[in-house]
PyMOL Python script that loads the backbone (N, CA, C, O; Angstrom):
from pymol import cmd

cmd.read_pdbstr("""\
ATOM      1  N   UNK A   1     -10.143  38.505-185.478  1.00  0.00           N
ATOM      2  CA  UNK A   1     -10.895  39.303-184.506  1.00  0.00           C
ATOM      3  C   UNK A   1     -11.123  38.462-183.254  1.00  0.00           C
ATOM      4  O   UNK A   1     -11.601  37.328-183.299  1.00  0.00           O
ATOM      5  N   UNK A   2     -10.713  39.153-182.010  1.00  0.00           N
ATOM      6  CA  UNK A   2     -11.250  38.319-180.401  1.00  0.00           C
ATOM      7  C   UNK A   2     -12.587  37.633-180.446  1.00  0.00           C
ATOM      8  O   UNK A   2     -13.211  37.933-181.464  1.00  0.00           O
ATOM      9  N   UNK A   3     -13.133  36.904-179.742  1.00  0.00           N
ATOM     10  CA  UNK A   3     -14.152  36.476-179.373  1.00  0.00           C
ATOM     11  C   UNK A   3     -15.121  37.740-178.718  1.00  0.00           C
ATOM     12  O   UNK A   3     -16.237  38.244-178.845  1.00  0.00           O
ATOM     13  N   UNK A   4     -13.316  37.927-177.587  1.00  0.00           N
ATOM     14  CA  UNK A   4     -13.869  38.771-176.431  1.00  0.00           C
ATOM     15  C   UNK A   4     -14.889  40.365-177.015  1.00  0.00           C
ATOM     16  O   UNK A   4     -15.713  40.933-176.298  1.00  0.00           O
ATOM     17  N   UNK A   5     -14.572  40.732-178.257  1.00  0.00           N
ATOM     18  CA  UNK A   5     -14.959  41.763-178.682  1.00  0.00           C
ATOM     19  C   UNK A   5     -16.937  41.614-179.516  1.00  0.00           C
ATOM     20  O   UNK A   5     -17.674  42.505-179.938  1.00  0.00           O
ATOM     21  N   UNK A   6     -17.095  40.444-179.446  1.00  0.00           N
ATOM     22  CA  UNK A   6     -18.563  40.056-179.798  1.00  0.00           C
ATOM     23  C   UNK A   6     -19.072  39.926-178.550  1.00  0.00           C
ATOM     24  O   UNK A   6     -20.263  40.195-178.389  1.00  0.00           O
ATOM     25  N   UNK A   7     -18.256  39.483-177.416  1.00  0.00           N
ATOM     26  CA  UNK A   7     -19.162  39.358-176.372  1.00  0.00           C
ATOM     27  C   UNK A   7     -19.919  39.719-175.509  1.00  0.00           C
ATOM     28  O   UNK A   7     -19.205  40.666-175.177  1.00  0.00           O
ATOM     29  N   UNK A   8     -21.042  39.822-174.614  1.00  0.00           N
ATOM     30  CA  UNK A   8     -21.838  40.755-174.169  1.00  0.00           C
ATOM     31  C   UNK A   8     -20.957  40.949-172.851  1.00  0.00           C
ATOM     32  O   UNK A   8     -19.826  40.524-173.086  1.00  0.00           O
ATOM     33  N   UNK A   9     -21.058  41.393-171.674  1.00  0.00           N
ATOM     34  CA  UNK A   9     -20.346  41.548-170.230  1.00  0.00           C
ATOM     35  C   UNK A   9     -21.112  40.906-169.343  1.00  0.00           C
ATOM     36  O   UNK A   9     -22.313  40.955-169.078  1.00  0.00           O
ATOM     37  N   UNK A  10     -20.027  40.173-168.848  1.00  0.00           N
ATOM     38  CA  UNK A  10     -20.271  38.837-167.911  1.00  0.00           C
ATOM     39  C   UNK A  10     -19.993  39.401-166.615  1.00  0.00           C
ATOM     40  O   UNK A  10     -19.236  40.350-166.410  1.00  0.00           O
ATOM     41  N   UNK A  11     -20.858  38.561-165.481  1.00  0.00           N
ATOM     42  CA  UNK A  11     -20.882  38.764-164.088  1.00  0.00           C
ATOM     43  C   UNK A  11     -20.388  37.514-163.614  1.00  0.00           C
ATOM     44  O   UNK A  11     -20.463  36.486-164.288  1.00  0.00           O
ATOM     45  N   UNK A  12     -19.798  37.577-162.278  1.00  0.00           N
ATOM     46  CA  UNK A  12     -19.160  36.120-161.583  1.00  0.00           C
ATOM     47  C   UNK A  12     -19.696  36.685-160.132  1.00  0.00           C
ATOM     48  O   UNK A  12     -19.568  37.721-159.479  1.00  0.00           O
ATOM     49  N   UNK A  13     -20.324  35.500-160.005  1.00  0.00           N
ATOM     50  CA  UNK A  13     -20.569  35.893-158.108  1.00  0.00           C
ATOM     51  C   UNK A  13     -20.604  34.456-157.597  1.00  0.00           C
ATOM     52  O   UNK A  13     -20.872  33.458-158.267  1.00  0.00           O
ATOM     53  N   UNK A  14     -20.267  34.516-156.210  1.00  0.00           N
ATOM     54  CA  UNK A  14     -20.193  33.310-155.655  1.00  0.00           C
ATOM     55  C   UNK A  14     -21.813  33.347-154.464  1.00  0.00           C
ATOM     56  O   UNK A  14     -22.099  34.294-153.732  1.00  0.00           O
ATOM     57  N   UNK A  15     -22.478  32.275-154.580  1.00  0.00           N
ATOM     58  CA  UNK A  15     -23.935  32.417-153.664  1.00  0.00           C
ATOM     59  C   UNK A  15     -23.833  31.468-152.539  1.00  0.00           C
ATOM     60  O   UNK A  15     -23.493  30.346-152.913  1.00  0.00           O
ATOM     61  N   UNK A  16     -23.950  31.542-151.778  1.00  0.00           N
ATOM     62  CA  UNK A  16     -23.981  30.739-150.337  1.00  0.00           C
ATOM     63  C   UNK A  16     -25.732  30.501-149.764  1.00  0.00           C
ATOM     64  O   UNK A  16     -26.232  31.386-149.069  1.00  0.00           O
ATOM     65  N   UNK A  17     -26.300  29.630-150.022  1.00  0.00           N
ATOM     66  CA  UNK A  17     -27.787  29.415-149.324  1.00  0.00           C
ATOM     67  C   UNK A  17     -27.905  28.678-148.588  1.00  0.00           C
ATOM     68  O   UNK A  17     -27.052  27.805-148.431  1.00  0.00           O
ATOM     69  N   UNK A  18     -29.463  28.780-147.553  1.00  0.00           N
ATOM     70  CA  UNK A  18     -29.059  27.925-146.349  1.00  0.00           C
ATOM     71  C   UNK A  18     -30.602  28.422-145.807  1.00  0.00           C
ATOM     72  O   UNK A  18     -31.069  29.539-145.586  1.00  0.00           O
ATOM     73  N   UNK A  19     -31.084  27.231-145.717  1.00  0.00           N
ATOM     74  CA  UNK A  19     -32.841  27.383-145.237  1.00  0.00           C
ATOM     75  C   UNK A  19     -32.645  27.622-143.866  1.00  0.00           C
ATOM     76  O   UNK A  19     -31.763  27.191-143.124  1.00  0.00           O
ATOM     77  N   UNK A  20     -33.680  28.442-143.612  1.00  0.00           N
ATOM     78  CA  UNK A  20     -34.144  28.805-141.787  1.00  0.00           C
ATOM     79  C   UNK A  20     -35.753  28.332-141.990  1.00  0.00           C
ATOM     80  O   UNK A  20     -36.604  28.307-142.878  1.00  0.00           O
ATOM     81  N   UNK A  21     -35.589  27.963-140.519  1.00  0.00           N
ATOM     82  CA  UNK A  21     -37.136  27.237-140.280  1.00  0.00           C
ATOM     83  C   UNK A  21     -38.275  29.339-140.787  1.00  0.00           C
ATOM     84  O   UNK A  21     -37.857  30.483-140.964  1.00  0.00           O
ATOM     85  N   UNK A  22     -39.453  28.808-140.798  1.00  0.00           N
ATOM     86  CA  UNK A  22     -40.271  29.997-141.017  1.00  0.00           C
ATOM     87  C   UNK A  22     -41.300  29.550-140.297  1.00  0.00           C
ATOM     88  O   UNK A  22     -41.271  28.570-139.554  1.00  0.00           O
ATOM     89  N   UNK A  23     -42.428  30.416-140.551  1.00  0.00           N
ATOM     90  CA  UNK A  23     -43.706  30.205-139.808  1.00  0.00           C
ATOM     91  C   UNK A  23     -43.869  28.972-140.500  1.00  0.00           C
ATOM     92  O   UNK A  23     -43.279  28.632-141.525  1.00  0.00           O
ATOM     93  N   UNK A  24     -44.804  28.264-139.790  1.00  0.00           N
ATOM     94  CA  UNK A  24     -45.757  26.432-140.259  1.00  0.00           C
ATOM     95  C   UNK A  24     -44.326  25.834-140.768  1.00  0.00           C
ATOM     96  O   UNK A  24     -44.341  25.206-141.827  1.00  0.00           O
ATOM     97  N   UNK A  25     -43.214  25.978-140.144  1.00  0.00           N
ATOM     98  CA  UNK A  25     -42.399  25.071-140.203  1.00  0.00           C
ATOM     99  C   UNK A  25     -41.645  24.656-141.712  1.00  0.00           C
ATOM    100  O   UNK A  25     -40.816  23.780-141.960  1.00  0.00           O
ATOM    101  N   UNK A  26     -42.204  25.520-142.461  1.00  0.00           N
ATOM    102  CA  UNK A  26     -41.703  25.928-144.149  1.00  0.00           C
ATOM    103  C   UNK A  26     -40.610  26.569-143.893  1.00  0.00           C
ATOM    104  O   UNK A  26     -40.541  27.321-142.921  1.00  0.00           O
ATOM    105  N   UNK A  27     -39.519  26.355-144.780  1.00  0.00           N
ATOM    106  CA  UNK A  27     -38.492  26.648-145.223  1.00  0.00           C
ATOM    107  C   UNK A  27     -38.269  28.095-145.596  1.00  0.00           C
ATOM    108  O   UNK A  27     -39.187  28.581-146.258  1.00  0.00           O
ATOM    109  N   UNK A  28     -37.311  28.845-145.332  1.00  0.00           N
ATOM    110  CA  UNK A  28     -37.278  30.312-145.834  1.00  0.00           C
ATOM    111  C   UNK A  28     -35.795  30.355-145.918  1.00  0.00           C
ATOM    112  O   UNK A  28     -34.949  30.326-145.024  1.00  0.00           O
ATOM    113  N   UNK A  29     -35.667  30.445-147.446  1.00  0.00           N
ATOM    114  CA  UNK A  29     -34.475  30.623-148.175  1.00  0.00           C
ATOM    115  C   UNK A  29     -33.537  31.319-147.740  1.00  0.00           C
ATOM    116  O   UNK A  29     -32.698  31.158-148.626  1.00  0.00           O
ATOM    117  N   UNK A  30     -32.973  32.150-146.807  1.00  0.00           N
ATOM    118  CA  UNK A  30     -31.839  32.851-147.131  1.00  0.00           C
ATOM    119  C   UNK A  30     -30.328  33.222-147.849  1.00  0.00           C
ATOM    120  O   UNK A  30     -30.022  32.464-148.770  1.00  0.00           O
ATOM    121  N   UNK A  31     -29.801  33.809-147.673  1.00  0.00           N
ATOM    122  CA  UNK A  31     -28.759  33.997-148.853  1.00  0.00           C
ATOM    123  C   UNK A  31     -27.762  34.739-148.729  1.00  0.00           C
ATOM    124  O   UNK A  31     -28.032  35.715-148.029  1.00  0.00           O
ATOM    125  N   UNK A  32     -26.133  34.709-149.301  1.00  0.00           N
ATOM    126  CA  UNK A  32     -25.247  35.352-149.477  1.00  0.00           C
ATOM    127  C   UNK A  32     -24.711  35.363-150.736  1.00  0.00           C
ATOM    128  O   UNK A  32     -24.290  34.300-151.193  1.00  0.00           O
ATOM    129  N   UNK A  33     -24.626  36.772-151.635  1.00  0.00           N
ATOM    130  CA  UNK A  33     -24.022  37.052-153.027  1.00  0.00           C
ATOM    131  C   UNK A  33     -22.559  37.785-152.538  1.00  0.00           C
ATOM    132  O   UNK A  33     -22.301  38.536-151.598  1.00  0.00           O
ATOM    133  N   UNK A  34     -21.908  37.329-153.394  1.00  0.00           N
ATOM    134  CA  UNK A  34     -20.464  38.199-153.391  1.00  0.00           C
ATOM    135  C   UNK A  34     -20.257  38.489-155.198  1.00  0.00           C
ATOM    136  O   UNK A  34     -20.326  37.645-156.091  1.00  0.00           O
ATOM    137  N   UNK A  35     -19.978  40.032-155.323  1.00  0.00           N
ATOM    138  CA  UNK A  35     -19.525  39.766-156.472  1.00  0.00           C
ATOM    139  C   UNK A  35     -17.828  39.691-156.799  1.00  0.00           C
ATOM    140  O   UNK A  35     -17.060  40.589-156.454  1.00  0.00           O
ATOM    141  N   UNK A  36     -17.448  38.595-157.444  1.00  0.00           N
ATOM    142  CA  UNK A  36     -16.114  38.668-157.500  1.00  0.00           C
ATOM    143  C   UNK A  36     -15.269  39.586-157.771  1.00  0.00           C
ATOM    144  O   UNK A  36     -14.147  39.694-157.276  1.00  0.00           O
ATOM    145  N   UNK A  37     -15.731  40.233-158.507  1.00  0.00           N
ATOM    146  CA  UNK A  37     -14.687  41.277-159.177  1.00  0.00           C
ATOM    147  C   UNK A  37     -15.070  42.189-158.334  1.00  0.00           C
ATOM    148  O   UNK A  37     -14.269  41.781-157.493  1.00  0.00           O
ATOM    149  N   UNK A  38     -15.579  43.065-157.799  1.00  0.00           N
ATOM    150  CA  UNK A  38     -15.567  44.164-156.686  1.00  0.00           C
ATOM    151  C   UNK A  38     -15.348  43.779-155.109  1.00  0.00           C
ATOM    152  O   UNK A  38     -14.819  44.451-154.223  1.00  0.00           O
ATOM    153  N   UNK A  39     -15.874  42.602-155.061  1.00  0.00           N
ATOM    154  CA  UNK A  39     -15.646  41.929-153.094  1.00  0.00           C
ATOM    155  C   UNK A  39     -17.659  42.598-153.136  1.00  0.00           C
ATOM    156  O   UNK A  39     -18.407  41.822-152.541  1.00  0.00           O
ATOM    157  N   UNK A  40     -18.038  43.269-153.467  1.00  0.00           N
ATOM    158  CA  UNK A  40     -19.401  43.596-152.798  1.00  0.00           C
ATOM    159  C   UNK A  40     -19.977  42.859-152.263  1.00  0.00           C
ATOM    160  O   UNK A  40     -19.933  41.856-152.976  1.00  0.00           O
ATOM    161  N   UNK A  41     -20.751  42.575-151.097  1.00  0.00           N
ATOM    162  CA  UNK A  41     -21.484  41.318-150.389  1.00  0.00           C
ATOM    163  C   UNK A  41     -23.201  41.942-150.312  1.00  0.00           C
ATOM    164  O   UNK A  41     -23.671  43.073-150.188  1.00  0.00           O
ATOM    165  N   UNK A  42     -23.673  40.860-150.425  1.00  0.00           N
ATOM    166  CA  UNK A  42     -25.330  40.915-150.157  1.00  0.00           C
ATOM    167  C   UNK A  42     -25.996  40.155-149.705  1.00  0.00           C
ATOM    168  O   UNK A  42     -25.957  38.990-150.101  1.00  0.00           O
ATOM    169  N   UNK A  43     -26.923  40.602-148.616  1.00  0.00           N
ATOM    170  CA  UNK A  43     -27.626  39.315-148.517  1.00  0.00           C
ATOM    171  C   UNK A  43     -28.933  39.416-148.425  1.00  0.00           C
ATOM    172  O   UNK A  43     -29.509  40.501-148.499  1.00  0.00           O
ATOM    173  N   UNK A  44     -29.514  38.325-148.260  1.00  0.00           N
ATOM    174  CA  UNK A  44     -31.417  38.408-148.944  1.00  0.00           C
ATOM    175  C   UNK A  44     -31.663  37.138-148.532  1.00  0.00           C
ATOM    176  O   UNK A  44     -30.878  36.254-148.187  1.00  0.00           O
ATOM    177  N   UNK A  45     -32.772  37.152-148.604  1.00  0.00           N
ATOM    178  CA  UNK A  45     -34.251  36.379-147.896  1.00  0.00           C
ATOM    179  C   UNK A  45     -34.818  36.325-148.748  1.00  0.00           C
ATOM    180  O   UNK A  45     -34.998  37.456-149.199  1.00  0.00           O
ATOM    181  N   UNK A  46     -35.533  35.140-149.649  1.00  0.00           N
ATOM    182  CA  UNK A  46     -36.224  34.721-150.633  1.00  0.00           C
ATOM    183  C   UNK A  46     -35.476  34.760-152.213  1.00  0.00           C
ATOM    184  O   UNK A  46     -34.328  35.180-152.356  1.00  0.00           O
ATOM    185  N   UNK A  47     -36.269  34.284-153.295  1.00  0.00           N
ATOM    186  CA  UNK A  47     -36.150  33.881-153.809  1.00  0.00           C
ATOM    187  C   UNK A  47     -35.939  35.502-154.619  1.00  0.00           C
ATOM    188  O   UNK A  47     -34.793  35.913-154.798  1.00  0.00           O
ATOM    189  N   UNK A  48     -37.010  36.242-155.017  1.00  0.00           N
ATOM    190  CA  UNK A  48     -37.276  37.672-155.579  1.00  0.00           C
ATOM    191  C   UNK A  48     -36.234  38.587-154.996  1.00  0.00           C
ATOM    192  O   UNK A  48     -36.097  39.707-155.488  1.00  0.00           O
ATOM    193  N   UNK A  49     -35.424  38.163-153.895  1.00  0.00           N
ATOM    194  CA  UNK A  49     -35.070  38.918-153.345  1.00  0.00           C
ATOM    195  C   UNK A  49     -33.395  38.745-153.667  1.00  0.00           C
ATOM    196  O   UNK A  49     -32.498  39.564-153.473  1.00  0.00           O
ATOM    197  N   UNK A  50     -33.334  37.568-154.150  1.00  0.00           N
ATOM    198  CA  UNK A  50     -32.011  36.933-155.025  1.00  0.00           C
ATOM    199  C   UNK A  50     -31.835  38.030-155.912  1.00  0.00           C
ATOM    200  O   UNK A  50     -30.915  38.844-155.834  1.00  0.00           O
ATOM    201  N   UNK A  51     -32.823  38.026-156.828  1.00  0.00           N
ATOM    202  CA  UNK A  51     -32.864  38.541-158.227  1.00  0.00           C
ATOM    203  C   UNK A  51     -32.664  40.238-158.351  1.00  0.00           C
ATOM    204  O   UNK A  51     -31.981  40.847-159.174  1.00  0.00           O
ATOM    205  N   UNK A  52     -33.620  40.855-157.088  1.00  0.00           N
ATOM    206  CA  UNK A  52     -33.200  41.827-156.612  1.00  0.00           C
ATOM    207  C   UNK A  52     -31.530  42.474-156.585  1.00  0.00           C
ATOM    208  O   UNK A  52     -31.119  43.503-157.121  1.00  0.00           O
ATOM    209  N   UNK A  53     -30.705  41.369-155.683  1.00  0.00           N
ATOM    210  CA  UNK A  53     -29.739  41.578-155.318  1.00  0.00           C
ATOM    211  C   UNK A  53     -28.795  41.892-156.457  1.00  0.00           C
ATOM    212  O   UNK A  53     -27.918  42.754-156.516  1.00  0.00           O
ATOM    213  N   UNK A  54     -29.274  40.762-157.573  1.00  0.00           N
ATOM    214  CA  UNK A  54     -28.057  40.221-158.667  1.00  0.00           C
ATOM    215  C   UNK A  54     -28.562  41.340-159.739  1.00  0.00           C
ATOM    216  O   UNK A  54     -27.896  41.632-160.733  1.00  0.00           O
ATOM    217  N   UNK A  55     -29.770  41.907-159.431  1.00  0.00           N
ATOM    218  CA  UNK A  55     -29.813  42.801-160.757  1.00  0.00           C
ATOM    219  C   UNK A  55     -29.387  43.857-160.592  1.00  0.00           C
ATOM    220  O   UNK A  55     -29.225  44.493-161.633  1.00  0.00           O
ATOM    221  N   UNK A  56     -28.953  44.652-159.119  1.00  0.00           N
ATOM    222  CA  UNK A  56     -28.539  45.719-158.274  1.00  0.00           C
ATOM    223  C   UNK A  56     -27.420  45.512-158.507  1.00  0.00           C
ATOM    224  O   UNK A  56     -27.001  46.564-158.990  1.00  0.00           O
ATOM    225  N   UNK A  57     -26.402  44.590-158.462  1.00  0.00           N
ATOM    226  CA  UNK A  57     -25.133  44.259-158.343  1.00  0.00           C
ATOM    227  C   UNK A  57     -24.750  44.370-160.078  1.00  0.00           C
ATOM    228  O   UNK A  57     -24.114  45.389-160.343  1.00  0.00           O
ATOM    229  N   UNK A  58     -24.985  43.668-161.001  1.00  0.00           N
ATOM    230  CA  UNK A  58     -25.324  43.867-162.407  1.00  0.00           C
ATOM    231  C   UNK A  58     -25.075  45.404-162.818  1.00  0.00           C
ATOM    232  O   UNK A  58     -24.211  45.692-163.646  1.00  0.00           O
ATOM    233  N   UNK A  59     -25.961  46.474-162.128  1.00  0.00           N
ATOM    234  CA  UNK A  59     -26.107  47.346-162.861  1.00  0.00           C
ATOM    235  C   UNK A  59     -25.157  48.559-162.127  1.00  0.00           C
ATOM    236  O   UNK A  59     -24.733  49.572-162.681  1.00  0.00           O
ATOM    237  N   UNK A  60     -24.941  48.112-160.608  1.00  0.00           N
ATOM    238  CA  UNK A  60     -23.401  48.877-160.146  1.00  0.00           C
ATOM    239  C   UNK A  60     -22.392  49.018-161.252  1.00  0.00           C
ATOM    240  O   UNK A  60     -22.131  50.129-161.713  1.00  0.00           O
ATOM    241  N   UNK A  61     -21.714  47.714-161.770  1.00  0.00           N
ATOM    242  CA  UNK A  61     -20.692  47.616-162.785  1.00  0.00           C
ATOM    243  C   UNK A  61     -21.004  48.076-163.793  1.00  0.00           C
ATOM    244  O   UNK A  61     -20.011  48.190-164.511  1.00  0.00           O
ATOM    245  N   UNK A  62     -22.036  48.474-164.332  1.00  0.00           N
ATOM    246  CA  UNK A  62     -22.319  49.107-165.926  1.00  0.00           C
ATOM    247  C   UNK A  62     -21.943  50.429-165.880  1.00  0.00           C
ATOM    248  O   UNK A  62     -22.037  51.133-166.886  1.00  0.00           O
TER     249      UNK A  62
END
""", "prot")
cmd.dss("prot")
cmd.show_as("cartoon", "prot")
cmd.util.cbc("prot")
cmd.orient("prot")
């Protein structure tokens, strides 16, 4: 029997981050998701907003 047939369904994305100054001179995350297998692109500001992206992108493919 495959492996592949026990296995749950996997995501591949490539993330690109890159701080911008913010107010009081703190750091504010921004971001680029791609998911590999479709090309879809996203992008987001913070951290919640990652998770946002990747759980949106996640549930496109289901």
């Amino acid at each position: 029997m495959a492996d592949d047939a026990r296995s749950p369904p996997s995501h591949f994305f490539t993330l690109r981050l890159w701080p911008e100054e913010g107010e009081d001179d703190e750091p504010v995350w921004r971001g680029r998701v791609q998911d590999t297998a479709s090309g879809d692109v996203r992008y987001f500001q913070g951290w919640e907003a990652l998770q946002e992206v990747l759980l949106f992108l996640m549930e496109e493919e289901s």
